[in-house]
C-alpha positions as a LaTeX table, in Angstrom:
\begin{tabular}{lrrr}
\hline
Residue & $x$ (\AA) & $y$ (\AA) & $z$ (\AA) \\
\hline
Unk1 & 13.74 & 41.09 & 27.08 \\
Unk2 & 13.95 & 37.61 & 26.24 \\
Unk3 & 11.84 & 34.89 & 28.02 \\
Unk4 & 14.65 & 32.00 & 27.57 \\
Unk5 & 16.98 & 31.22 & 30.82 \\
Unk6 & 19.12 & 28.72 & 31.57 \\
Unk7 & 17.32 & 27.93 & 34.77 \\
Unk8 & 13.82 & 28.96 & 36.69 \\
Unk9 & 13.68 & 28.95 & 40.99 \\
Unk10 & 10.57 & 29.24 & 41.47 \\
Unk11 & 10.79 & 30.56 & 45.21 \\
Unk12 & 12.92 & 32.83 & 47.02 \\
Unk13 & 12.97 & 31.44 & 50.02 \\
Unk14 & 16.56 & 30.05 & 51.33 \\
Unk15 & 16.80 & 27.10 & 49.24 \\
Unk16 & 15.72 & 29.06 & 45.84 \\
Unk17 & 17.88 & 32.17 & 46.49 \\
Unk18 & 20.84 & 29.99 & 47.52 \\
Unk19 & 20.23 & 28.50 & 44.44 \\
Unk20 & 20.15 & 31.22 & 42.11 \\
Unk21 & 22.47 & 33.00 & 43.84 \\
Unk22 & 24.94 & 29.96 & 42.97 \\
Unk23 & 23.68 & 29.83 & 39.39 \\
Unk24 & 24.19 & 33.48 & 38.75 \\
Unk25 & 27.91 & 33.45 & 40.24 \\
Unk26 & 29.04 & 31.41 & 37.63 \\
Unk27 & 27.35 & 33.29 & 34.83 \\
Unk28 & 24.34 & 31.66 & 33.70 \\
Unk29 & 21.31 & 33.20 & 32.85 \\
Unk30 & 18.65 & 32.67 & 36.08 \\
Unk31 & 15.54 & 33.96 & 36.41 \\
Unk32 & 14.19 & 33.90 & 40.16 \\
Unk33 & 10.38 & 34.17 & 40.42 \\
Unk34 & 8.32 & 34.57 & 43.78 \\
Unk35 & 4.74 & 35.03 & 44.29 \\
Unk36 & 4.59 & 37.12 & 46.98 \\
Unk37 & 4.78 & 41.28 & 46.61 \\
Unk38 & 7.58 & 40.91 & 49.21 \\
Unk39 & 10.68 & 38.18 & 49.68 \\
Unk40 & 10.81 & 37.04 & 53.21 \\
Unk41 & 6.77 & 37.67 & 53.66 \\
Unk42 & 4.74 & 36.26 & 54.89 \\
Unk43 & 6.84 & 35.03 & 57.59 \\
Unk44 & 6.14 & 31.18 & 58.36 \\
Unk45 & 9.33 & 30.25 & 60.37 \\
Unk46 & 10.56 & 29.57 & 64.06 \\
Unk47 & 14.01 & 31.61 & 62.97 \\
Unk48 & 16.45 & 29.44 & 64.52 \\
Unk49 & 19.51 & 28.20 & 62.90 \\
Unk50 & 22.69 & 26.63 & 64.23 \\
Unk51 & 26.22 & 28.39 & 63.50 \\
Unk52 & 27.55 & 26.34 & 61.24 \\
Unk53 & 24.00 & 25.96 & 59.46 \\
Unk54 & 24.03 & 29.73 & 58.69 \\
Unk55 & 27.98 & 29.29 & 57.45 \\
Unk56 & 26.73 & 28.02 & 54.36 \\
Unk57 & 25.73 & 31.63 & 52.97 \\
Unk58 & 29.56 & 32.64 & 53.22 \\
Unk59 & 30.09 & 36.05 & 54.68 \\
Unk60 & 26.81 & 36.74 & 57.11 \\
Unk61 & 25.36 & 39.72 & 57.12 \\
Unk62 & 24.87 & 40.92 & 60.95 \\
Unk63 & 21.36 & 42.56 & 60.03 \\
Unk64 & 20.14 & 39.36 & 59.62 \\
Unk65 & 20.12 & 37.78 & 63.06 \\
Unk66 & 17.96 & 38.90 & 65.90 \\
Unk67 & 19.98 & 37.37 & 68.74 \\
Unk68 & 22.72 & 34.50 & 69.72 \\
Unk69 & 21.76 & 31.44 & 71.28 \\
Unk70 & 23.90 & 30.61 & 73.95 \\
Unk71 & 21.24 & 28.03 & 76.32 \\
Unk72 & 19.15 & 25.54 & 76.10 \\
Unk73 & 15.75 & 24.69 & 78.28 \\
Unk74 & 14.11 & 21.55 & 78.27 \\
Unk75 & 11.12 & 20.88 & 80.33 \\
Unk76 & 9.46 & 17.84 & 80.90 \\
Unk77 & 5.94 & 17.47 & 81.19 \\
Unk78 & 6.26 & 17.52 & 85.30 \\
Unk79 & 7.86 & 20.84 & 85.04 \\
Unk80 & 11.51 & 19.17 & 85.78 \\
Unk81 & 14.01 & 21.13 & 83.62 \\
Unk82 & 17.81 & 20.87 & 82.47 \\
Unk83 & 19.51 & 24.04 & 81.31 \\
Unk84 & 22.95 & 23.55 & 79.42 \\
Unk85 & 24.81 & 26.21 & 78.28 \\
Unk86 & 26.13 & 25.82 & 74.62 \\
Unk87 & 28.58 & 28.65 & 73.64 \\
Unk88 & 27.81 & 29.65 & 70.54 \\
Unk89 & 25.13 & 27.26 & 69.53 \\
Unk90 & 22.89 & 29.00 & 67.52 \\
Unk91 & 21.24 & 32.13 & 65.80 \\
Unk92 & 17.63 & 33.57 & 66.02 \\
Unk93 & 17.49 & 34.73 & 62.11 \\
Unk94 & 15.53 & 37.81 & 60.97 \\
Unk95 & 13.67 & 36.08 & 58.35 \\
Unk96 & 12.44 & 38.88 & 56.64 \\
Unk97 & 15.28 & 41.08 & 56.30 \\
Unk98 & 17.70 & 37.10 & 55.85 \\
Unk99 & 15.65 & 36.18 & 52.95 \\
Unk100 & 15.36 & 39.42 & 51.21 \\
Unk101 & 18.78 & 40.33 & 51.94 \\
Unk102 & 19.57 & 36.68 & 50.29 \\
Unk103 & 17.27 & 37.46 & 47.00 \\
Unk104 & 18.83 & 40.61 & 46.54 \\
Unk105 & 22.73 & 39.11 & 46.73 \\
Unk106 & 21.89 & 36.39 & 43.90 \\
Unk107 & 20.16 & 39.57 & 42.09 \\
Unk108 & 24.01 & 41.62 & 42.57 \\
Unk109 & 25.31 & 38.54 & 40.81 \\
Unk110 & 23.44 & 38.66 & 38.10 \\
Unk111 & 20.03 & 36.61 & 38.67 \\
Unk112 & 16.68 & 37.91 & 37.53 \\
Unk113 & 14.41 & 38.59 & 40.13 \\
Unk114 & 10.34 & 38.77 & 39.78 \\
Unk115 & 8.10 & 38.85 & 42.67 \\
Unk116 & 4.14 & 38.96 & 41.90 \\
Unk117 & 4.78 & 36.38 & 39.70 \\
Unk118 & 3.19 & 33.05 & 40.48 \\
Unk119 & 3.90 & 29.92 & 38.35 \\
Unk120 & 0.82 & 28.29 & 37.66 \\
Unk121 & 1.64 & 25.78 & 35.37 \\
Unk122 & 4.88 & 23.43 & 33.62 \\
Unk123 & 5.57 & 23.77 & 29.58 \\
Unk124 & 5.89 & 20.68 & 27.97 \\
Unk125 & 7.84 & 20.04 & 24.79 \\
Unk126 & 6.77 & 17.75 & 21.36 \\
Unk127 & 8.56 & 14.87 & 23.24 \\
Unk128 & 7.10 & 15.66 & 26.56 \\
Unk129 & 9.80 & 17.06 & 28.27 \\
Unk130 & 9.56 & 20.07 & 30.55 \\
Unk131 & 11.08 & 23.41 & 28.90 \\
Unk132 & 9.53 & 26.04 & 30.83 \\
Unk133 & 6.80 & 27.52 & 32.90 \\
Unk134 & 3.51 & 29.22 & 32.73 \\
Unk135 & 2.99 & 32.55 & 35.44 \\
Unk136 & 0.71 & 34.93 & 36.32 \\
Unk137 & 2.54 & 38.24 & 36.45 \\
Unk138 & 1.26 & 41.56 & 37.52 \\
Unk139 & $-2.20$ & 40.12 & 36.49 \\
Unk140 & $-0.64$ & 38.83 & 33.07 \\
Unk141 & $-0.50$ & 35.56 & 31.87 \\
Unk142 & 2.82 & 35.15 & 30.40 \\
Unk143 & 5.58 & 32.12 & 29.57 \\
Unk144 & 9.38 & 31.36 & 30.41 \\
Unk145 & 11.62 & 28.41 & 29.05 \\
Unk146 & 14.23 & 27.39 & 30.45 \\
Unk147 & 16.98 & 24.18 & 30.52 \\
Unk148 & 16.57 & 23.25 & 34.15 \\
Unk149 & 13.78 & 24.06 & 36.74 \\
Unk150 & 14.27 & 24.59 & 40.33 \\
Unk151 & 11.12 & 23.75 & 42.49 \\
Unk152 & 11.55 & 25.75 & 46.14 \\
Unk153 & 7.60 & 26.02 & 46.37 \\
Unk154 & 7.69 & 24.87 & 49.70 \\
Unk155 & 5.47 & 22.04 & 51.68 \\
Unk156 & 2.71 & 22.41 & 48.82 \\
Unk157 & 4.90 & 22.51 & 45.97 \\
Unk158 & 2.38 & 22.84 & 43.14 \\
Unk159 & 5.56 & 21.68 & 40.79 \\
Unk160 & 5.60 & 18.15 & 42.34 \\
Unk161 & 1.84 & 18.04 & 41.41 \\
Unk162 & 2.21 & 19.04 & 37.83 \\
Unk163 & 5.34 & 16.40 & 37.81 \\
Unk164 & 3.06 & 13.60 & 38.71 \\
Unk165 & 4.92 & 13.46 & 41.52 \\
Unk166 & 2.69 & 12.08 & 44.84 \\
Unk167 & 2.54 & 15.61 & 47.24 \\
Unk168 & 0.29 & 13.91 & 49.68 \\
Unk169 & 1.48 & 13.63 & 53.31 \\
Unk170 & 0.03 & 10.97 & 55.97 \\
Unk171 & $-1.53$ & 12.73 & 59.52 \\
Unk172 & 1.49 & 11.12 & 60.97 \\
Unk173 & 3.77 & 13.05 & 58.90 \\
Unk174 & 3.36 & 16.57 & 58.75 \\
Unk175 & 3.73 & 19.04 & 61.96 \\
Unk176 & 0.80 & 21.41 & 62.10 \\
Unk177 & 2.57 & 24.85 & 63.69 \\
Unk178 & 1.55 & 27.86 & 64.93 \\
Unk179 & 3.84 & 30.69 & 66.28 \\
Unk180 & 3.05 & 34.05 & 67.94 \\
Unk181 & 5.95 & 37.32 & 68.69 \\
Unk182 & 5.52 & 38.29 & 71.36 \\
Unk183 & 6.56 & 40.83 & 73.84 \\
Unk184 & 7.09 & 39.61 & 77.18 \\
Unk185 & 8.67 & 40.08 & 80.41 \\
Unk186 & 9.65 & 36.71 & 82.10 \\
Unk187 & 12.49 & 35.34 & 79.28 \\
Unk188 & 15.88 & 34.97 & 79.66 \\
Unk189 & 17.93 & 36.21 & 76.50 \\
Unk190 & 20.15 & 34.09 & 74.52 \\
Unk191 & 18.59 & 30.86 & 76.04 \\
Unk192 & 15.99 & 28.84 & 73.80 \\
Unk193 & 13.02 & 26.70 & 75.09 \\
Unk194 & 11.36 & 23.36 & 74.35 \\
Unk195 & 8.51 & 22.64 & 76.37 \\
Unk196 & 7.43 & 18.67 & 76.20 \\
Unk197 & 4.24 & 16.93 & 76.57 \\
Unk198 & 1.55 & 14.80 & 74.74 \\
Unk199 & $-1.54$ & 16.90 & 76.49 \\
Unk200 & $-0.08$ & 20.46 & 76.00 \\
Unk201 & 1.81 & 19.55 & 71.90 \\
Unk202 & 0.68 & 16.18 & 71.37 \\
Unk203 & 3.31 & 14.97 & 68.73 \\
Unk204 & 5.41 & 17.81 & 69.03 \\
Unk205 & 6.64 & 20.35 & 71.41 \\
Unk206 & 6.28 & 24.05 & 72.26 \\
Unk207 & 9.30 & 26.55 & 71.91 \\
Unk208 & 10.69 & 30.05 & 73.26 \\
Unk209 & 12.78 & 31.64 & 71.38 \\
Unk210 & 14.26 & 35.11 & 72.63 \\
Unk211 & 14.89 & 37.99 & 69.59 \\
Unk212 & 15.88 & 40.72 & 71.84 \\
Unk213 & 14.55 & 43.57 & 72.82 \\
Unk214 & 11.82 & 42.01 & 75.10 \\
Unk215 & 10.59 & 40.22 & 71.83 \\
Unk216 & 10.84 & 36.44 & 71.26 \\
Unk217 & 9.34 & 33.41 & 68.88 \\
Unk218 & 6.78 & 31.40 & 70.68 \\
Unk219 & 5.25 & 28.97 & 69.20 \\
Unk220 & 3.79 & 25.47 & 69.06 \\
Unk221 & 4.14 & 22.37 & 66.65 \\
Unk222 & 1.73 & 19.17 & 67.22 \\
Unk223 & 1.09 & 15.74 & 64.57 \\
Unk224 & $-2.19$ & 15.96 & 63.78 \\
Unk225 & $-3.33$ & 12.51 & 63.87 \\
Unk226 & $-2.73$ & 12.57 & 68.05 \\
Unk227 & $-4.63$ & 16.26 & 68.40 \\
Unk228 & $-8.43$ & 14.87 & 68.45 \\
Unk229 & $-9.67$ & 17.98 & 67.00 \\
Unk230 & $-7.75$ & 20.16 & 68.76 \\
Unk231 & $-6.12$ & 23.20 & 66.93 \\
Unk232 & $-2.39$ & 24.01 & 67.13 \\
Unk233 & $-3.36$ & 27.94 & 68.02 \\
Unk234 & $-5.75$ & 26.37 & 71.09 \\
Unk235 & $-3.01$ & 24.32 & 72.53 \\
Unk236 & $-0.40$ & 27.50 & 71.48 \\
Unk237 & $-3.06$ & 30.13 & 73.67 \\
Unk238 & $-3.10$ & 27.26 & 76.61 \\
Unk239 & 0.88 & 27.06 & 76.72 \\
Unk240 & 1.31 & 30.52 & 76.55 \\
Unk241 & $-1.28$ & 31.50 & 79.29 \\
Unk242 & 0.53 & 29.04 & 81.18 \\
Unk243 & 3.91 & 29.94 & 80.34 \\
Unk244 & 3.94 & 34.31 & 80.91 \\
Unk245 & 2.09 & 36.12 & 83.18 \\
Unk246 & 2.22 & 39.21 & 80.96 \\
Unk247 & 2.55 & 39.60 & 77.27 \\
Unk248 & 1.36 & 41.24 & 74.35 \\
Unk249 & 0.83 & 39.26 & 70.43 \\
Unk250 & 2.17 & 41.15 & 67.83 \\
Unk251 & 2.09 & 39.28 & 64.94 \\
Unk252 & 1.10 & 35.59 & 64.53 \\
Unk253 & 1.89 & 32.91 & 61.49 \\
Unk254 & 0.95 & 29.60 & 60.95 \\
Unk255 & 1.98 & 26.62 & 58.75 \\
Unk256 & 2.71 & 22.91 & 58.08 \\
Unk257 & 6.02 & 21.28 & 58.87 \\
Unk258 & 6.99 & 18.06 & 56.36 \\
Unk259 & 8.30 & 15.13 & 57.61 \\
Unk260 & 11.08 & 13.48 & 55.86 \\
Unk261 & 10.78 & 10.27 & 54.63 \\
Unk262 & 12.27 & 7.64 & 52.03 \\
Unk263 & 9.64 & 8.26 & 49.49 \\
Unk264 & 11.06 & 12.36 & 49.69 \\
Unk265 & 11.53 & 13.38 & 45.70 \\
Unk266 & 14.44 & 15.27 & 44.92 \\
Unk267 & 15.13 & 15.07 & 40.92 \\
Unk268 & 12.90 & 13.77 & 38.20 \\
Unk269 & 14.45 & 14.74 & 34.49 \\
Unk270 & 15.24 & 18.28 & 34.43 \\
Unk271 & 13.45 & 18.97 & 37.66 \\
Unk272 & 14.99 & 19.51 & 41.12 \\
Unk273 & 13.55 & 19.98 & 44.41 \\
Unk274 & 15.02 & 21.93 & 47.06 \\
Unk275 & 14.16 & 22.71 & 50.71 \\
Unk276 & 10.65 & 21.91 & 51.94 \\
Unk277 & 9.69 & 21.03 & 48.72 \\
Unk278 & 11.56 & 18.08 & 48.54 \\
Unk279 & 11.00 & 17.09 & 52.17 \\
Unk280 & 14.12 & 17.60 & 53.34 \\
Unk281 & 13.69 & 18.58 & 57.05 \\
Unk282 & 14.78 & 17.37 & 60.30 \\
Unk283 & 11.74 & 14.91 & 61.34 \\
Unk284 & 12.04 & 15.30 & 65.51 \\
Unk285 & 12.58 & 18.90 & 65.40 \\
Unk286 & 11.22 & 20.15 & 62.15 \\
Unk287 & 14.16 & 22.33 & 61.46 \\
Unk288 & 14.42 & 23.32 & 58.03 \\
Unk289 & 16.40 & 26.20 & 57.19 \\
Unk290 & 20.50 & 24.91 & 57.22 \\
Unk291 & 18.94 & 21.43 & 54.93 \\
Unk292 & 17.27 & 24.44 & 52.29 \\
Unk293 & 20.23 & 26.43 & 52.58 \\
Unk294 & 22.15 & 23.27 & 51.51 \\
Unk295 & 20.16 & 21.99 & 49.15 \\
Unk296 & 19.96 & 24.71 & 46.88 \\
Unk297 & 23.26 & 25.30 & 47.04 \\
Unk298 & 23.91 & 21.75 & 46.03 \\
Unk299 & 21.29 & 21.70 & 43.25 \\
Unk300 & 23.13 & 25.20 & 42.07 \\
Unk301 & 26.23 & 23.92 & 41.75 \\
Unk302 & 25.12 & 20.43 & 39.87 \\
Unk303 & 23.04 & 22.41 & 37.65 \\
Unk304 & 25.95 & 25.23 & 36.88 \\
Unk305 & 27.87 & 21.84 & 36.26 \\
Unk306 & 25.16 & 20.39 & 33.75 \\
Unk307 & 24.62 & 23.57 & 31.97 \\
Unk308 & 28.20 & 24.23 & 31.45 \\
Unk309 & 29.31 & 20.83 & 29.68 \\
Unk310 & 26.55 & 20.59 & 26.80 \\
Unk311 & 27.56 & 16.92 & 26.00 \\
Unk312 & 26.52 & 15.91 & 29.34 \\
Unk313 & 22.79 & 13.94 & 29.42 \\
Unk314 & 19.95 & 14.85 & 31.68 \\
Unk315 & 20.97 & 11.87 & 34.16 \\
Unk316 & 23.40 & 14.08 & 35.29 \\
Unk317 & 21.22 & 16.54 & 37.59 \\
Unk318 & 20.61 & 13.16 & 39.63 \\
Unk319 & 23.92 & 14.15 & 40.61 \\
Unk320 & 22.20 & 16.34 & 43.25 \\
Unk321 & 20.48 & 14.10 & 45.09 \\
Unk322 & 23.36 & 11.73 & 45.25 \\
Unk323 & 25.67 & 14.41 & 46.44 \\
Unk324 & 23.39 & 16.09 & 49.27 \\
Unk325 & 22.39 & 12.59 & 50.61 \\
Unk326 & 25.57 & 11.71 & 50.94 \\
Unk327 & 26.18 & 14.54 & 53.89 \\
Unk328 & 22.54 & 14.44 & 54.70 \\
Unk329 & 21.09 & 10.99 & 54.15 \\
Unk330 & 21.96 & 9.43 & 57.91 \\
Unk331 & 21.46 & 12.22 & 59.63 \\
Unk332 & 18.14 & 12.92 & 57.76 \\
Unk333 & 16.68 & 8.87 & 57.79 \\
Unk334 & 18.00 & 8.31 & 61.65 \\
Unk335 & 15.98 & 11.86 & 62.92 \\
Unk336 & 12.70 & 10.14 & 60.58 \\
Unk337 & 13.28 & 6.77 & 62.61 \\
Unk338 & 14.06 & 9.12 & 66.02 \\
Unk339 & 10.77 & 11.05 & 64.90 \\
Unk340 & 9.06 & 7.18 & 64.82 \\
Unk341 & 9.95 & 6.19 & 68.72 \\
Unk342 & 8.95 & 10.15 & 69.54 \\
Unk343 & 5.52 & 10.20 & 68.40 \\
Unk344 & 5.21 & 6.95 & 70.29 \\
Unk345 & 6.46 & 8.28 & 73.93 \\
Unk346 & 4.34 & 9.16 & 77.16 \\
Unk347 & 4.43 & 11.82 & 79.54 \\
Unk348 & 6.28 & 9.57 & 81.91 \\
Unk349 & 9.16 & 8.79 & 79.18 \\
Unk350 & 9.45 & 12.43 & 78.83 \\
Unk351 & 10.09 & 12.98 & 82.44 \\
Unk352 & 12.77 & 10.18 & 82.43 \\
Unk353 & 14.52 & 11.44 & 79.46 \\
Unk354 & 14.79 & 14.81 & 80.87 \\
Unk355 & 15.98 & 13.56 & 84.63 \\
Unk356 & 18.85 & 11.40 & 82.43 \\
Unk357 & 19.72 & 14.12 & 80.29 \\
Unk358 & 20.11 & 16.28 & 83.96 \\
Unk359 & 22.68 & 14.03 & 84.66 \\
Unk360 & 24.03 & 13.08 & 81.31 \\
Unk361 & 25.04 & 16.49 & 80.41 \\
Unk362 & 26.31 & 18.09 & 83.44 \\
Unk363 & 29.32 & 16.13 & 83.11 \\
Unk364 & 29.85 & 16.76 & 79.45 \\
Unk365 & 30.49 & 20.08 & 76.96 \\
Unk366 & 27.70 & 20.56 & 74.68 \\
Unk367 & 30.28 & 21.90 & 72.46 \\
Unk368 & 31.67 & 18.55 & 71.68 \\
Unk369 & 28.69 & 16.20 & 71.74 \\
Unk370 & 26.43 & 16.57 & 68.52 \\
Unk371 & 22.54 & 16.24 & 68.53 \\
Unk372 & 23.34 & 12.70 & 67.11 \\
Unk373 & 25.37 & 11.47 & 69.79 \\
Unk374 & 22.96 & 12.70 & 72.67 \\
Unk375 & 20.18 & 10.79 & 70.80 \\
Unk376 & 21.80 & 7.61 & 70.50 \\
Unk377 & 22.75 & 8.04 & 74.06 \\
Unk378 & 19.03 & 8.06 & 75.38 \\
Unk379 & 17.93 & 5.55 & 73.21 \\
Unk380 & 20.52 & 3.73 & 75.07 \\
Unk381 & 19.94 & 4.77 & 78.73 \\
Unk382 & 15.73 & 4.01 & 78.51 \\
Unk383 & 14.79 & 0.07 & 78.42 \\
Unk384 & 11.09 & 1.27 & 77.21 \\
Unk385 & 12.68 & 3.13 & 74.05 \\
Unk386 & 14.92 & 0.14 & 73.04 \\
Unk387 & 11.44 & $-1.84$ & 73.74 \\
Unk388 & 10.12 & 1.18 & 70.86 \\
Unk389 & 13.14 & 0.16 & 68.75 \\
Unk390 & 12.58 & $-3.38$ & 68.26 \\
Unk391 & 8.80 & $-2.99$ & 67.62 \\
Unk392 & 9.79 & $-0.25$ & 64.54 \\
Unk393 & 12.77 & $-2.56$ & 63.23 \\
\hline
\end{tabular}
């Protein structure tokens, strides 16, 4: 079999499968590597994904969702809450069986899938340019070239290293999370939680996420330059204690969540970045999975467009970037400047948020407002967080 593709993911997570799966639908050759014996494990997600986030796959298959979101619970550090309902918000995903089933439907279409195989280092040409990649497979040191490389190697992306491209992230900027299943009692299905507070997730926030069945996501995410030492799976076992009376751990993952920020790489010559790897995640929340899911189908579809017209330069895979900051770019710098004035609230802002939001929404459908406009709204309706705006600006 040969060793030459047209392109390399190296990842099959959302963003690398979407990609390939892309790729191989218009023909080219794609070869889809992934280090683990297993797509979709180990597991190292919260699982929730909006509607329209999960749209982007096309046709959805119903094994991979564990449960409809319907609710939403915010509690403030007081214990004051505000429940909204939101018809159709969101999904819980199966991860394991969504990212798997999503390997093997770019595999249907053509692609070339090898797990066990771990790229370990970037081919360089006479001139310098990247043409391939060096793996480890099944114990077996072995080499690939290819036109166009796909980097979906996650928050440690070893291919931004080997591009001389800066990987390093600032205390302030990563989300250090930790996330048990549980089974439990006391949860109300088809409603997710977000417990706030700078002594229980300093820098972050605590979740609940129901999968049905009794099951649900709990987990915790905290910055760790506010945490003094603490660990994210101390202050997870303190919210939990406090949150259920009864409940059993069946599995636990852990992980780091990038912020996004300006300085977020997303092309260098024939090298693309997709999903965590190129930082592009929601900064307040840390949601990742809809911006992966676009961004490799983006990066797909301008490499499928390079590859296709040979008289085209290299320039042309900038394309990519231009093209998914374009729907994403706002959204993604106003949630880093939102993430800015959040790491900077108190307890006491919390509460007032919450008791605004309490009265905000239950004169509104959450159906019609986005995340965006309830944001700009508080900003609006708290003097001390306009006071946090003009210090940033």
């Amino acid at each position: 079999m040969s060793n030459r593709y047209d392109c390399i993911v190296i990842g099959a997570g959302p963003a690398g499968s979407m990609a390939s799966l892309i790729l191989a639908k218009e023909r080219h050759k794609v070869l889809l590597i992934e280090k683990h014996k297993e797509v979709g494990k180990p597991l190292c997600c919260a699982e929730a994904i909006s509607s329209k986030g999960l749209s982007i796959c096309g046709e959805v298959d119903p094994d991979w969702v564990s449960a409809e979101i319907h609710k939403v619970l915010l509690v403030s550090p007081s214990g004051n809450e505000v429940r909204v309902s939101y018809p159709a918000a969101g999904l819980v995903l199966n991860r394991k069986i969504f990212d798997r089933g999503l390997a093997l439907k770019a595999r249907s279409l053509g692609a070339e899938l090898k797990v066990k195989t771990q790229a370990v280092g970037l081919i360089k040409d006479n001139k310098g340019k990247t043409c391939g990649i060096k793996v480890k497979e099944n114990g077996k040191d072995l080499e690939y070239q290819a036109k166009v490389i796909i980097a979906a190697d996650g928050i440690e992306s070893l291919v931004r290293r080997w591009a001389g491209i800066n990987n390093s992230l600032s205390l302030d900027e990563i989300g250090s999370a930790y996330q048990y299943l549980l089974e439990v009692e006391d949860i109300e299905e088809g409603c997710v939680e977000f417990h706030l507070s700078t002594k229980m997730a300093p820098g972050g926030y605590a979740w609940v996420f129901p999968k049905g069945k009794g099951m649900a996501n709990v987990g915790l995410t905290a910055t760790p330059v506010f945490t003094h030492d603490l660990k994210s799976k101390e202050l997870l076992d303190f919210f939990v204690m406090k949150r259920f009376k009864k409940f059993a751990i069946r599995e636990w993952m852990t992980g780091g969540i990038p912020a996004y920020t300006r300085k977020s790489k997303l092309v260098k010559e024939n090298l693309l970045f997709v999903g965590d790897a190129a930082r592009v995640v929601d900064s307040l929340s840390g949601a990742g999975i809809t911006n992966a899911l676009l961004s490799g189908k983006i990066a797909g579809k301008v490499t499928s467009e390079f590859l296709r017209d040979g008289n085209v330069s290299q320039e042309y895979l900038k394309r990519y970037k231009e093209e998914f900051l374009k729907i994403k770019g706002r959204e993604l710098r106003f949630y880093s400047f939102c993430r800015k004035i959040y790491l900077r609230m108190t307890d006491d802002d919390f509460d007032q948020v919450i008791e605004f939001l309490k009265l905000y929404l239950n004169t509104k459908k959450l159906e019609e407002l986005t995340p965006l406009e309830i944001l700009k709204t508080v900003l609006r309706s708290n003097p001390k967080l306009l006071l946090l705006i003009r210090h940033l600006v």
